[in-house]
C-alpha positions in Angstrom: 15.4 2.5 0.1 14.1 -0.9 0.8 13.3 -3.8 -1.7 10.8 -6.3 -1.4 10.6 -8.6 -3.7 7.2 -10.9 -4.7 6.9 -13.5 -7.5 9.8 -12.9 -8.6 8.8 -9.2 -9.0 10.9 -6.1 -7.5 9.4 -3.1 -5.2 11.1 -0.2 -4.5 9.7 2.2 -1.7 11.1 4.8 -2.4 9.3 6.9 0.8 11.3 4.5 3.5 13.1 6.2 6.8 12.5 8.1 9.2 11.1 12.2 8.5 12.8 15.0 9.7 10.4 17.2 11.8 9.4 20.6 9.5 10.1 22.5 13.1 13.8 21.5 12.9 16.3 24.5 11.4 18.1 23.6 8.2 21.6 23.6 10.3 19.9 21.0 12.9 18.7 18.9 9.7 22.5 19.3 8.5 24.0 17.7 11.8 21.5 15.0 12.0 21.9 13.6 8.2 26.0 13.8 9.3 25.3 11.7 12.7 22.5 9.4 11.4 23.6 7.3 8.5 20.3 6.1 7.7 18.8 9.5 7.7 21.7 10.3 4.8 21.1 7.2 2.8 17.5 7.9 2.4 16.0 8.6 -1.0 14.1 11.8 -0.6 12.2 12.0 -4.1 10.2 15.2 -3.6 10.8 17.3 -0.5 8.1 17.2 1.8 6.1 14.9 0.4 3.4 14.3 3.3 0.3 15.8 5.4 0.7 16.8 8.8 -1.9 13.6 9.9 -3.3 11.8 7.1 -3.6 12.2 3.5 -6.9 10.6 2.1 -7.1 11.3 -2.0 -4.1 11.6 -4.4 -4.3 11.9 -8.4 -1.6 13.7 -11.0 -2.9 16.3 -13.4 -3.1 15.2 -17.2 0.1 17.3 -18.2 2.0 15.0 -15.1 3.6 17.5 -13.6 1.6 18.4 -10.8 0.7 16.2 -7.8 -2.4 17.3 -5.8 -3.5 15.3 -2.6 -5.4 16.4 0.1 -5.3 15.2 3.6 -6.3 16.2 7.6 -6.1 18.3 10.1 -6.7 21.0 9.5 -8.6 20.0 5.8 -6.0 21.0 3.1 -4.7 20.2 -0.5 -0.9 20.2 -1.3 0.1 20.7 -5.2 3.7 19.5 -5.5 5.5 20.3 -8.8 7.7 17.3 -10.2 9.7 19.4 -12.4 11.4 21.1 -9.3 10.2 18.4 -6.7 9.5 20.5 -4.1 5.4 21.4 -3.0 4.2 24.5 -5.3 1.3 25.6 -2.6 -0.8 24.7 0.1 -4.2 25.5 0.6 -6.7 25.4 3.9 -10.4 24.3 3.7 -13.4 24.9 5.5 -14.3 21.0 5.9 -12.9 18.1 4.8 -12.5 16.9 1.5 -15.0 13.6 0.3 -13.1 13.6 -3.4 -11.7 16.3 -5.9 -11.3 16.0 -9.6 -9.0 18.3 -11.8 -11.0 19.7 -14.8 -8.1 21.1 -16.7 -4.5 20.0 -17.6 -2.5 21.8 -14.8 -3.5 22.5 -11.3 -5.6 26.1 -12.5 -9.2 24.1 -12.3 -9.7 22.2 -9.3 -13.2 21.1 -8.0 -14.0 20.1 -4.2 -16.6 17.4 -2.8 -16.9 18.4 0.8 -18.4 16.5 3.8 -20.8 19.0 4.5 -22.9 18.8 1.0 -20.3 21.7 -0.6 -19.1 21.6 -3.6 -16.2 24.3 -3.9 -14.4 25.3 -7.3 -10.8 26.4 -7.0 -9.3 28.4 -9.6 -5.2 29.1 -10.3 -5.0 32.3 -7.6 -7.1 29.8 -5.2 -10.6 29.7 -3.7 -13.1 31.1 -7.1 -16.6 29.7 -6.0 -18.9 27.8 -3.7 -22.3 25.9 -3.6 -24.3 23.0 -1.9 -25.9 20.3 -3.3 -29.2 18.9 -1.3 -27.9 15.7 -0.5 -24.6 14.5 1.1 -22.4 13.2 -1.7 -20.2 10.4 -1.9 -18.9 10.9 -5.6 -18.9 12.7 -8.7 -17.7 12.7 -12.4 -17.2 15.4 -14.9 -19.1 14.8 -18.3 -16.4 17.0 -20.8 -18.8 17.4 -23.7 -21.7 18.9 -21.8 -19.8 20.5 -18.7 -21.6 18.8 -16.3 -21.0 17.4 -13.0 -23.1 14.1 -12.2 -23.2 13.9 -8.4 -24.0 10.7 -6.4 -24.3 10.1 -2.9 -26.9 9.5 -0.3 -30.2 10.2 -2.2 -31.8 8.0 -4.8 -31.2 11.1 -7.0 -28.0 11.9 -9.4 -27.6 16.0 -9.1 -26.6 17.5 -12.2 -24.9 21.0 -12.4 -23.9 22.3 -15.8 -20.7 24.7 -15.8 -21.1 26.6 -19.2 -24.6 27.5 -17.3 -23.6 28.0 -14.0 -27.0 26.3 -12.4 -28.6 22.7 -11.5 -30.3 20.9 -14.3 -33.0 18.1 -13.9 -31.8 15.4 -11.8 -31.5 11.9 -12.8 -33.9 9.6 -10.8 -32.5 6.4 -10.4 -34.2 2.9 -8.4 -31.6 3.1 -5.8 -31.4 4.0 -2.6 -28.0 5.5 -1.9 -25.1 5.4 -4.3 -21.3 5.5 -3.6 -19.6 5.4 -6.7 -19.6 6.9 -10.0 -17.6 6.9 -13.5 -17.6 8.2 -17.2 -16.4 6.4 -19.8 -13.6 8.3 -21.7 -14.9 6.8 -25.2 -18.5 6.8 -25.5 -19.4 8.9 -22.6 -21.9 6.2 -20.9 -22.1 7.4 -17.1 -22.3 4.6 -14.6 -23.0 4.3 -10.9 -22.5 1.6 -8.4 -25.3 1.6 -5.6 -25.7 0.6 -2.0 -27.8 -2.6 -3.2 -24.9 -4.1 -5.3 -26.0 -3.4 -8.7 -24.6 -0.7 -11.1 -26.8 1.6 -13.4 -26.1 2.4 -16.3 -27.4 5.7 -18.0 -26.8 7.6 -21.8 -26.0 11.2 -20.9 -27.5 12.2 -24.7 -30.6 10.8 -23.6 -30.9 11.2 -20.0 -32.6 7.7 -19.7 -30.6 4.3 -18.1 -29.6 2.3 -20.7 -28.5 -1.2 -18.3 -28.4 -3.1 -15.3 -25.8 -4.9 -13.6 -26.4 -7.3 -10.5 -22.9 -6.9 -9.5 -23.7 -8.8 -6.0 -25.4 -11.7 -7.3 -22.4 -12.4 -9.0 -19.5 -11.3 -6.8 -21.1 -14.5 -5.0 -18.8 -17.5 -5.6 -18.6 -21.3 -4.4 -15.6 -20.3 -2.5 -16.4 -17.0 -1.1 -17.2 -16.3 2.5 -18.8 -12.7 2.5 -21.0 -11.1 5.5 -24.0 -9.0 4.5 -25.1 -7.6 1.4 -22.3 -6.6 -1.0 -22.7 -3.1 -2.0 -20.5 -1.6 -5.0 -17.8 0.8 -3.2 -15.3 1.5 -6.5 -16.0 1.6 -10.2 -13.6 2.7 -13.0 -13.9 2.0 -17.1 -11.2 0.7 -19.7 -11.7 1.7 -22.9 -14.6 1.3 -24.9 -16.0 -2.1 -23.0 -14.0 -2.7 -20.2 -15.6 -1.8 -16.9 -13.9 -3.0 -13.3 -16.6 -3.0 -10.2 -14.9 -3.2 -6.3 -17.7 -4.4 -3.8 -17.4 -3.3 -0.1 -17.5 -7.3 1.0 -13.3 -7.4 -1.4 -14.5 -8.6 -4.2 -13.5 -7.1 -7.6 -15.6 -8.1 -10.8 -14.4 -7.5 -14.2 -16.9 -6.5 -16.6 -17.4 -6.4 -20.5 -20.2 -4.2 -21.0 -21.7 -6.5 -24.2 -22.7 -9.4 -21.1 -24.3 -9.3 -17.8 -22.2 -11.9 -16.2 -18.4 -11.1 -15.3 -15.3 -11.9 -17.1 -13.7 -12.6 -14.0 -13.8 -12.1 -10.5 -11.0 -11.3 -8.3 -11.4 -12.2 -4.1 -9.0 -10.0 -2.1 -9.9 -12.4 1.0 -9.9 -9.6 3.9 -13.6 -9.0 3.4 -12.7 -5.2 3.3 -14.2 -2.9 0.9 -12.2 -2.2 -2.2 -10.5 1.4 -2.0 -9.2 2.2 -5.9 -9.3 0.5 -9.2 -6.7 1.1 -11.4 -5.5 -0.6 -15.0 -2.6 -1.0 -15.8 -2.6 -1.5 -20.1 0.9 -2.5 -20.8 0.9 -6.0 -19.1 -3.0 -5.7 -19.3 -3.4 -5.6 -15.3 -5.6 -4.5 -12.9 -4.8 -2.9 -9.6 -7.5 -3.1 -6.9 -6.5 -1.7 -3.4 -8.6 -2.2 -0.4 -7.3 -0.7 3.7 -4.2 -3.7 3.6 -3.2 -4.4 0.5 -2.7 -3.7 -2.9 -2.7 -6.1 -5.7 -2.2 -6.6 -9.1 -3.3 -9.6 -10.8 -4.1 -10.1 -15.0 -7.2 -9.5 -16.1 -7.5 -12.1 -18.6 -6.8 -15.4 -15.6 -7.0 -13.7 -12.9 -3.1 -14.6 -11.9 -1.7 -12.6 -8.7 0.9 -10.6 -10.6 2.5 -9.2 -7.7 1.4 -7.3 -4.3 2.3 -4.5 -1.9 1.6 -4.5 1.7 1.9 -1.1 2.9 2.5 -0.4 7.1 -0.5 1.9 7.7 -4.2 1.4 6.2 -4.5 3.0 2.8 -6.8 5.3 1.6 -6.2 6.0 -2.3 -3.7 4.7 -4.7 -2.6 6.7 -7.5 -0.7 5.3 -10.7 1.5 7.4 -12.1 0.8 7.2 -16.2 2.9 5.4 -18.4 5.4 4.2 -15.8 6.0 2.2 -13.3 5.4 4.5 -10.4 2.6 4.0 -7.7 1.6 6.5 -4.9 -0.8 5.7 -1.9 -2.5 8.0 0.4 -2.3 6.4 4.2 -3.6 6.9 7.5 0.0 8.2 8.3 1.0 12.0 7.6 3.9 10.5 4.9 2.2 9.4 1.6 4.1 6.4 0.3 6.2 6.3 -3.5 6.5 2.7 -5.2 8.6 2.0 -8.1 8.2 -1.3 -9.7 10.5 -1.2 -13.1 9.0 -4.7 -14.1 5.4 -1.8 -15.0 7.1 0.4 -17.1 10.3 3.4 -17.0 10.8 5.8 -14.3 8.8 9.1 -15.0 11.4 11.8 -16.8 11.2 13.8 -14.0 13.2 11.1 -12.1 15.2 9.0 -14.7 17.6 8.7 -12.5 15.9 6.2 -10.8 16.8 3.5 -13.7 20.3 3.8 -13.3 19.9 3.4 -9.3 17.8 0.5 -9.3 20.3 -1.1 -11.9 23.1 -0.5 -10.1 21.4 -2.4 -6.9 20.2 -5.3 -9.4 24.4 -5.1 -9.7 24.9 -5.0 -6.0 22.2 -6.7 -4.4 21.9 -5.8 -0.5 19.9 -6.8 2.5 16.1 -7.3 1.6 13.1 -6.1 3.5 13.2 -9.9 5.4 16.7 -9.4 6.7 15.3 -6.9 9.7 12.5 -9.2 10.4 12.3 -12.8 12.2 9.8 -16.3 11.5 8.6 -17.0 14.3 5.6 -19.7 15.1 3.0 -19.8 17.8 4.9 -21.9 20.0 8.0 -20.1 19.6 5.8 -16.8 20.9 4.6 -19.1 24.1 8.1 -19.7 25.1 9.3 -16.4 24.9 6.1 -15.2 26.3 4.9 -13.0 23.6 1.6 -14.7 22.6 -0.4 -11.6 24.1 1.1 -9.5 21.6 -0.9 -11.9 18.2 -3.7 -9.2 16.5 -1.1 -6.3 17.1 1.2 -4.2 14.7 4.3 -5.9 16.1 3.4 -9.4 14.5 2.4 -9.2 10.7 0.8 -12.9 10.1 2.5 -14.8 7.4 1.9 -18.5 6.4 1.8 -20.5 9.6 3.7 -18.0 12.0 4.5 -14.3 12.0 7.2 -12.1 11.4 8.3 -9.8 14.2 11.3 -7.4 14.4 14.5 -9.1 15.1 15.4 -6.5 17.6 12.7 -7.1 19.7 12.9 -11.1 19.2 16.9 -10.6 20.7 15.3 -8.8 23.4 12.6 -10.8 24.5 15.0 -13.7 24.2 17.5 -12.8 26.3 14.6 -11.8 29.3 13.1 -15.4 28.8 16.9 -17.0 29.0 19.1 -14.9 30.6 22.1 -17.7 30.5 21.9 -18.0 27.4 25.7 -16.3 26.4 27.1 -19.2 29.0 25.4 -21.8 27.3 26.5 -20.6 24.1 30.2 -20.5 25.5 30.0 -24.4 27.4 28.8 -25.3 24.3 32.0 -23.7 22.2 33.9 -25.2 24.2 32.7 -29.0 24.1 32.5 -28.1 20.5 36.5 -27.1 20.3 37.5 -30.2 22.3 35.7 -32.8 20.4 37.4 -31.5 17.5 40.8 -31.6 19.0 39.7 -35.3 20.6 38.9 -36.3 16.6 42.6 -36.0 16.1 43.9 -38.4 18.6 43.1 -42.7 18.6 39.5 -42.7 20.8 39.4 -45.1 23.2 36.9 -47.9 21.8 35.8 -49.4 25.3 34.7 -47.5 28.3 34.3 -49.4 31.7 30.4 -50.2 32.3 30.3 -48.8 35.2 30.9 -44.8 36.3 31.4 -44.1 32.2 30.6 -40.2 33.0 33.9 -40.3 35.4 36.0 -41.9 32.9 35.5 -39.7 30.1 35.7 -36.8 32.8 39.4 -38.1 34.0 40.5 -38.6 30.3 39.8 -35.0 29.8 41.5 -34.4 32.6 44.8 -36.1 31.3 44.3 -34.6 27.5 44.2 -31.3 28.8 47.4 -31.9 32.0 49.1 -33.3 28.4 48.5 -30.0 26.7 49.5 -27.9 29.5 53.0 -30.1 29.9 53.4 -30.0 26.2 52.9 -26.0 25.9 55.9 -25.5 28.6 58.4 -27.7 26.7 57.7 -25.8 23.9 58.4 -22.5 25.7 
């Protein structure tokens, strides 16, 4: 398990390690975690949690105990079941998987938006029915009280298909060009949509007619922001009744109350990457925005950088687990990544014991996530001669240098100075006789003239003296 720590704030990852490979038997598995003492120490939360590739979507049913993500190649979802944290089933996919939304409390209705305009409904024994919409889609949300699915996606048109019917109804034409985002508010119902132009539509479901509009890249546009191109709206989620958070694809977040037209507050991510996920987090009123490198949670009130994560491989979704203080990513690596940050709330039941284990390291504190990692600056890399290696994975940028693994800082050190162990040793010694040379009376006065040979006979002498006085005590 390793702990990072930020503003004072504790992260545990919870997926750190290396995997075992799912080809090796269990009595190979057995010797390894017996040879390999990291591979024993590892805390593996639920057994195989990973894809074979990538993973790009995770959410948690409403009940909370199923997992579902889906991930690449070949397209598939994986449910995994907390209460025996293990993976329940695995199902293959024709194409790959745009988004999925589960309708009811467990895993029995699932529903598909696949890259290849299908939309595919999934039933508790698996694959139940299948249909296309005329458009590519980027997104969709569920409307609960009138069974309806509003897609969005690349078409100026929102695509309605009731489920109670089983058929399209009238679309809803909008003023936008494309759209890539879409949410319903759990209160009121109101169904919103971010577009490729920046601005987000607002439209009454009751009355099929838009009801507002919000120029979300006019004002995503600060005195101290630095953004290229238009900003186009690539994450929208609601809080509440009012509360409405916009992500731009230019790493801006804006939060909205839906009574003004200008933003509460707006939130600059400064990678210029398009934000990923929205998430809030009600118990210390925060608001998790995720773009590819970073996740952060900041208040929502000032704005504040509450704390951050800064995952190895790009991410693709984040995933709060409710009421607790657990967070799940989906990466660009085939292991999907567990946070637990107790400072957000209690472990989830299914894995209370996680409370007593990050109490008893509070207790014992051990070697932090810095400890395996080295400062170094720019002109430290020239003189080892590692400056071709700044824009790669093996330097992370921090401050005014970078951090670089302190196995390969030894290593490259000891190529650039290969003398270094017998410098180190002269220097030990000087070191030892200077101490011993504090002891004796110093001689004040050296002659003017060949000084280097004089202090070079007296050592001499001093250690002749030693020598003599070592046999007379044997």
């Amino acid at each position: 398990m390793q702990v990072s720590s930020l503003n004072e704030v504790k992260i545990y990852s919870l997926s750190a390690g290396r995997s075992l490979p799912e080809w090796l038997s269990d009595r190979k598995k057995r010797a390894l975690q017996k040879k390999d003492v990291d591979i024993r120490r590892r805390i593996e939360l639920i057994q195989d949690f990973e894809m074979p590739t990538v993973s790009t979507k995770i959410k948690v049913s409403r009940d909370g105990q199923y997992i579902m993500a889906v991930g690449t190649y070949k397209p598939r979802i994986r449910c995994f079941d907390t209460y025996q944290l293990s993976q329940k089933f695995e199902r293959c996919l024709d194409s790959e998987v745009v988004t999925f939304e589960i309708l009811s409390d467990d895993y029995s209705k699932i529903v598909f938006l696949q890259c290849g305009r299908f939309v595919e409904f999934h039933s508790q024994h698996g694959h139940y029915y299948r249909t296309r919409i005329p458009k590519f889609g980027r997104d969709f949300s569920y409307h609960y009280p009138s069974c309806d699915l509003y897609f969005v996606g690349a078409s100026s048109e929102v695509y309605r298909l009731n489920l109670e019917q089983g058929r399209f109804l009238n679309s809803l034409q909008t003023d936008a060009s494309e759209s890539n985002a879409c949410d319903i508010n759990p209160v009121h119902f109101l169904f919103a949509m971010g577009t490729a132009e920046g601005k987000v539509e607002c439209w009454d479901p009751r009355a099929r007619n838009r009801v507002g509009l919000l120029d979300c890249a006019l004002s995503s546009v600060t005195a101290d922001t630095e953004i290229d191109g238009l900003p186009s709206v690539s994450a929208l989620k609601f809080d509440g009744a009012l509360n409405m958070a916009v992500g731009t694809s230019t790493g801006q977040v804006l939060l909205y109350d839906l009574r003004s037209s200008n933003p509460l507050t707006v939130k600059d991510h400064h990678y210029g990457l398009p934000i990923k996920s929205v998430q809030f987090q009600r118990q210390l009123d925060l608001i998790i925005s995720a773009d590819s490198r970073i996740i952060k949670m900041w208040n929502k009130d000032t704005g504040k950088i509450f704390t951050s994560v800064e995952p190895e491989y790009e991410i693709n979704d984040v995933c709060l687990y409710p009421n607790s203080g657990m967070l799940m990513t989906a990466n660009e690596a085939p292991k999907m990544n567990i946070y637990y940050i107790p400072v957000l709330g209690p472990a989830p039941k299914w894995c209370s014991f996680l409370d007593n284990l990050t109490e008893e390291l509070e207790e014992n504190p051990e070697s932090t996530v810095y400890d395996d990692y080295k400062f170094v600056t720019r002109k430290d890399l020239e003189n080892l001669g590692l400056a071709h290696l700044i824009g790669s994975s093996l330097l992370r940028a921090y401050m005014h240098g970078f951090f670089m693994d302190i196995r390969l800082y030894h290593k490259a050190k000891m190529m650039a100075n290969p003398f270094a162990y017998e410098e180190y040793r002269r220097e030990k010694i000087r070191q030892k006789i200077e101490e011993t040379r504090a002891q004796r009376v110093q001689l004040k006065k050296l002659p003017k003239v060949n000084k280097e040979l004089a202090l070079k006979l007296i050592e001499e002498e001093e250690e002749e003296q030693q020598v003599a006085r070592k046999r007379k005590q044997k």
